[in-house]
C-alpha positions in Angstrom: 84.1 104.4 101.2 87.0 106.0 99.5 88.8 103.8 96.8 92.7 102.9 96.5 94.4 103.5 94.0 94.2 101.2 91.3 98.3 100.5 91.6 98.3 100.0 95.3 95.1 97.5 94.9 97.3 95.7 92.1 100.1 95.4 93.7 98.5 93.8 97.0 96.5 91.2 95.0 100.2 90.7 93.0 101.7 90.2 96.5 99.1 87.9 97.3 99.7 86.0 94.8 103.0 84.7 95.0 101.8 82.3 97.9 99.3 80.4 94.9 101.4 78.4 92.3 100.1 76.9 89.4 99.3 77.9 85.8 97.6 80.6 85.2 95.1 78.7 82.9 91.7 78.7 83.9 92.4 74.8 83.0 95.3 74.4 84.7 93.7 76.0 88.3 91.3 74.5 91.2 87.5 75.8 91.1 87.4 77.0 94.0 83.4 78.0 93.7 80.8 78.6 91.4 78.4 82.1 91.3 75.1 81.8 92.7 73.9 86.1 92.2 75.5 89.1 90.6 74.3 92.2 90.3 75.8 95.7 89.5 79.3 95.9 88.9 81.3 92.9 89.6 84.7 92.2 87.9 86.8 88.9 88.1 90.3 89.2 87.0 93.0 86.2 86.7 96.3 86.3 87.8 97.7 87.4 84.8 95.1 90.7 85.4 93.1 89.7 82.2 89.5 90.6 83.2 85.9 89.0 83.0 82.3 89.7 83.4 80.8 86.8 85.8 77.8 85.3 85.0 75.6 83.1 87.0 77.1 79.5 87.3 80.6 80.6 86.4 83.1 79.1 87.7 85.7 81.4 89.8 89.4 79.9 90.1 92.2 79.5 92.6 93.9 83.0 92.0 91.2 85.1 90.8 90.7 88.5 92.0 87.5 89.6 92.5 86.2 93.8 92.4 82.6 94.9 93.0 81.9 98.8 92.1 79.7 101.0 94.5 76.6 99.1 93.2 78.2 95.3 92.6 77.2 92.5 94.9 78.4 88.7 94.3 77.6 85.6 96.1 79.4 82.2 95.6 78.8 78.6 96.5 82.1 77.2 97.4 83.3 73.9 97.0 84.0 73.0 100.5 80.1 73.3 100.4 80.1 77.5 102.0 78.8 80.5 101.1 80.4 83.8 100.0 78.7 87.2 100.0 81.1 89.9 98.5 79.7 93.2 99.1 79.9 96.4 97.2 83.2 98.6 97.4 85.4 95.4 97.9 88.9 94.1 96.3 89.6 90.5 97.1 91.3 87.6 95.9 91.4 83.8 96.5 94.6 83.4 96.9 94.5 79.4 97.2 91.7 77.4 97.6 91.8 73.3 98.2 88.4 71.4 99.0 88.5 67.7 98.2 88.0 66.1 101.4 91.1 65.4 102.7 93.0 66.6 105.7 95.1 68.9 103.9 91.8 71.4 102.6 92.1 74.9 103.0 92.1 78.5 101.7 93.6 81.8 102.0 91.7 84.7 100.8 93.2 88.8 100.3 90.8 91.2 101.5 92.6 94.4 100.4 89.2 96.7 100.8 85.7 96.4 101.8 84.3 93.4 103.3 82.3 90.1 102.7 80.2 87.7 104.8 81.1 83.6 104.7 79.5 80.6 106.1 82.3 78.0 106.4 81.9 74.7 105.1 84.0 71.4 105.9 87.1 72.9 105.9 86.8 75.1 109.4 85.0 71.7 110.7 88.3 70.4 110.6 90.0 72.6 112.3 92.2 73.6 109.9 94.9 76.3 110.7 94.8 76.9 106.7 91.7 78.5 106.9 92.5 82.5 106.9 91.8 85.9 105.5 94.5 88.2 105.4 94.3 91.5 105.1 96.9 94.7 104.9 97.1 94.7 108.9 95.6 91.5 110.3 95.3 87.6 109.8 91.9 86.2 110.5 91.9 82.5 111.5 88.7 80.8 110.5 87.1 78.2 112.9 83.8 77.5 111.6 81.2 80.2 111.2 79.5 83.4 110.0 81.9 85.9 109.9 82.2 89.5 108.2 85.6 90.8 107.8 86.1 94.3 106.7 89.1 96.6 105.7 88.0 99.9 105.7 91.1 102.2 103.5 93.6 105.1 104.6 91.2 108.4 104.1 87.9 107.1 103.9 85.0 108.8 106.4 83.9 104.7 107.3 85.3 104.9 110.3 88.3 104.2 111.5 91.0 102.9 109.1 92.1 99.1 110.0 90.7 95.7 109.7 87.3 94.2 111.4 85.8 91.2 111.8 82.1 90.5 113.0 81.5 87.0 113.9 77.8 85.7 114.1 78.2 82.4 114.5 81.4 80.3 116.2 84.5 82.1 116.4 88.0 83.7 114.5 91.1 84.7 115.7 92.7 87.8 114.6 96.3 87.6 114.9 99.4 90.1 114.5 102.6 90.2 115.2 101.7 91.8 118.8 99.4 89.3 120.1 96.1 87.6 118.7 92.3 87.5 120.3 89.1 85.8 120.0 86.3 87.2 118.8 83.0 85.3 119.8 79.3 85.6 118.5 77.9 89.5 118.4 81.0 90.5 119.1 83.5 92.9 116.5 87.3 92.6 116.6 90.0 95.4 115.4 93.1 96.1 114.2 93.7 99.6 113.6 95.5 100.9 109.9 98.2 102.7 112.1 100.9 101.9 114.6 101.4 98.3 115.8 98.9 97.4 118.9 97.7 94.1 119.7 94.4 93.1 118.0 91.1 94.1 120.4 87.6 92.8 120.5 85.3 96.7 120.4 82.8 97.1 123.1 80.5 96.7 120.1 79.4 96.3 116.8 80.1 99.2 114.8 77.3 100.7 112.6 78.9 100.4 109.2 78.1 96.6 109.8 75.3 96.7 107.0 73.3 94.5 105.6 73.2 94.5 101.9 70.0 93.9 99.7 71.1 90.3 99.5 71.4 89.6 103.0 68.0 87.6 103.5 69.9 84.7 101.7 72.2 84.0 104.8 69.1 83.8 107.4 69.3 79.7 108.3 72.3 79.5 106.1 74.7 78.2 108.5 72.3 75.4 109.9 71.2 74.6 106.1 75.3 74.3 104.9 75.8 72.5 108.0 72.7 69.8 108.5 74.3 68.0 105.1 77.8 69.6 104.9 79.6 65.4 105.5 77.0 64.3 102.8 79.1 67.0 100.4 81.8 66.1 101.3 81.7 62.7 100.4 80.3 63.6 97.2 83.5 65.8 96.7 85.5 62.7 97.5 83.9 60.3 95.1 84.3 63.3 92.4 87.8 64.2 92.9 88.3 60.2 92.7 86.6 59.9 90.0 88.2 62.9 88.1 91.9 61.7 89.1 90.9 58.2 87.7 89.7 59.8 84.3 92.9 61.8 84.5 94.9 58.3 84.7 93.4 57.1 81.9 93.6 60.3 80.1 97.4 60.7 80.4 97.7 56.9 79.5 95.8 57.3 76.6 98.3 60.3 75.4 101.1 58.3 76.6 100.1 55.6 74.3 99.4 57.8 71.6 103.2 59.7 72.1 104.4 56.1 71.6 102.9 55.1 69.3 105.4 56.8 66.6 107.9 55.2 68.5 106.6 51.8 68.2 105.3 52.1 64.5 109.2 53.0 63.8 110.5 50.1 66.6 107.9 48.1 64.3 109.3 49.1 60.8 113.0 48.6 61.8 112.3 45.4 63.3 110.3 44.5 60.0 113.3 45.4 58.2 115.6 43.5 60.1 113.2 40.1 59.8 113.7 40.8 56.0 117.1 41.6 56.0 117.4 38.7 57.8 115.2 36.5 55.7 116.6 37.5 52.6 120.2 37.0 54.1 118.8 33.3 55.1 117.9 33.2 51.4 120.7 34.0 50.2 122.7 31.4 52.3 120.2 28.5 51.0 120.7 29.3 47.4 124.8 29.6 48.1 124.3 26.3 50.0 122.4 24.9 46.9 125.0 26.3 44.5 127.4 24.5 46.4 126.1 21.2 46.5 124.7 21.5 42.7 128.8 22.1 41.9 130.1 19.2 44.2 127.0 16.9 42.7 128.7 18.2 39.0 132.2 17.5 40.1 131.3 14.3 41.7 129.8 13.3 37.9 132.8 15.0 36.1 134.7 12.3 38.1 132.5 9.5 37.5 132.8 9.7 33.8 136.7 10.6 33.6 136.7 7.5 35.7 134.8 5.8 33.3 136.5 6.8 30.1 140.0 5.8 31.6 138.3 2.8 32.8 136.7 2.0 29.2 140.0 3.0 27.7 142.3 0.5 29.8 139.6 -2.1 29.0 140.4 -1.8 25.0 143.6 -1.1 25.6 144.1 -4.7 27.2 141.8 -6.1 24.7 143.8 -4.6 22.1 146.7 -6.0 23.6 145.5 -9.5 24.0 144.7 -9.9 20.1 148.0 -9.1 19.4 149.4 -11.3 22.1 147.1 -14.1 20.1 148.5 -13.3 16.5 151.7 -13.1 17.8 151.6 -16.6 18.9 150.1 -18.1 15.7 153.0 -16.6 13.8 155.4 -19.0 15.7 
């Protein structure tokens, strides 16, 4: 299969992903699955194009791209509780990616070349109209299944350029602006590179429908994801409860802890204030004592003027009296 030029595949994925928001953290982003196999040449790049190596029970994010070379092969439990086979010669992205058991789960993946095989989990069960693929020509509606879409390139001796889809078990749409169709178990839609016809279900599978080394791992796989798929997603309930009540408590704790400056300084300056204010009381008292300590002093200063003139008028009328008395003896 011929390869696209590595500006054209950049620049799809790029487009792509201006319909995910969030940071481009790995931190900041949903796991949307976890890897299960690698082999060969498999790279996984985030949005900001910064590239990994995966490794068995990595995590892949909610905006990663993913490219396998001629000889790379990845698989990927997802955490709607499918499965994810990415062939060789593919360029793909999870564009967004929301599993936690509510009625508002779904995905969107980019397939810009090549082609990989699901089994749906819970999402599709619900009938979600969020659950697509979308690819340069095409938009593949996912109602739960075992499907195989595939993009063969402009110039590549494949077949046919355009977008397929194989379904194996239930059913996707494949929609254009022309018209959409159903394609049904065994059966192989189309949507051709060129012009603008209305999507077609082929008389049959085409050949280039090959299974990869890896593809014993999807024999039973659909009744296996599906026989406990509700049991997961409960699970994924209790989890993403769980993890929104530790995130409550986390962003209280940091709450308190930005506060806390704030209150050890509301703390100091209302310390202040109580000693301000205690020392103002003080101050007041010892006026108040002052005060009464200079009346009490007056008060005595009084008392003992009063006493002196008292004393004074006393021997002065004494005084007076003696002479009053010689005086009369002298007549």
């Amino acid at each position: 299969m011929l390869r696209l030029p590595v500006a054209i595949v950049l620049a799809f994925l790029t487009q792509l992903a201006c319909a995910q928001t969030g940071g481009d953290q790995a931190a900041d982003r949903a796991v949307a699955g976890t890897v299960s196999l690698v082999e060969g040449d498999v790279r996984f790049l985030d949005p900001n194009q910064r590239l990994r190596r995966p490794a068995l029970g990595e995590a892949i994010y909610e905006g990663d791209s993913i490219v396998t070379g001629s000889d790379g092969e990845v698989h990927l439990d997802m955490q709607d509780g499918g499965y994810i086979g990415v062939r060789p010669g593919t360029r793909m992205r999870i564009v967004d990616f929301k599993a936690e058991g509510g009625s508002d789960d779904g995905f969107l993946i980019g397939l810009l070349e090549g082609s990989f095989r699901a089994v749906t989990g819970w999402i599709t069960r619900s009938g979600s109209r969020r659950a697509e693929i979308q690819t340069p020509t095409a938009t593949i509606g996912i109602r739960g299944t075992d499907y195989e879409p595939l993009v063969i390139p402009e110039g590549s001796k494949a077949g046919e350029p355009g977008t397929y889809n194989r379904v194996n078990i239930g059913e996707t749409e494949m929609r254009t602006k022309e018209g959409s169709v159903i394609v049904k178990p065994n059966q192989a839609g189309f949507v051709p590179q060129r012009g603008a016809p209305r999507p077609r279900v082929l008389d049959r599978v085409p050949g280039f429908f090959k299974a990869t080394r890896n593809e014993k791992r999807f024999e039973g796989l659909h009744q296996r994801i599906h026989q406990h798929l509700e049991e997961r997603r409960a699970q994924r309930i209790k989890q993403i409860e769980l993890r929104r009540r530790q995130g409550a408590k986390a962003a209280a704790q940091k709450s308190a802890a930005e506060r806390r400056p704030e209150q050890r300084q509301r703390e100091e300056a209302l310390k202040q204030k109580r000693t301000q204010q205690a020392e103002k009381q003080a101050r007041q008292r010892e006026a108040q004592k002052a005060a009464l300590q200079a009346q009490k002093q007056a008060e005595e200063r009084r008392r003992k003027l009063q006493q002196q003139e008292h004393a004074k008028a006393a021997k002065k009328a004494e005084h007076e009296g003696r002479r009053k008395r010689r005086a009369e003896k002298l007549e």
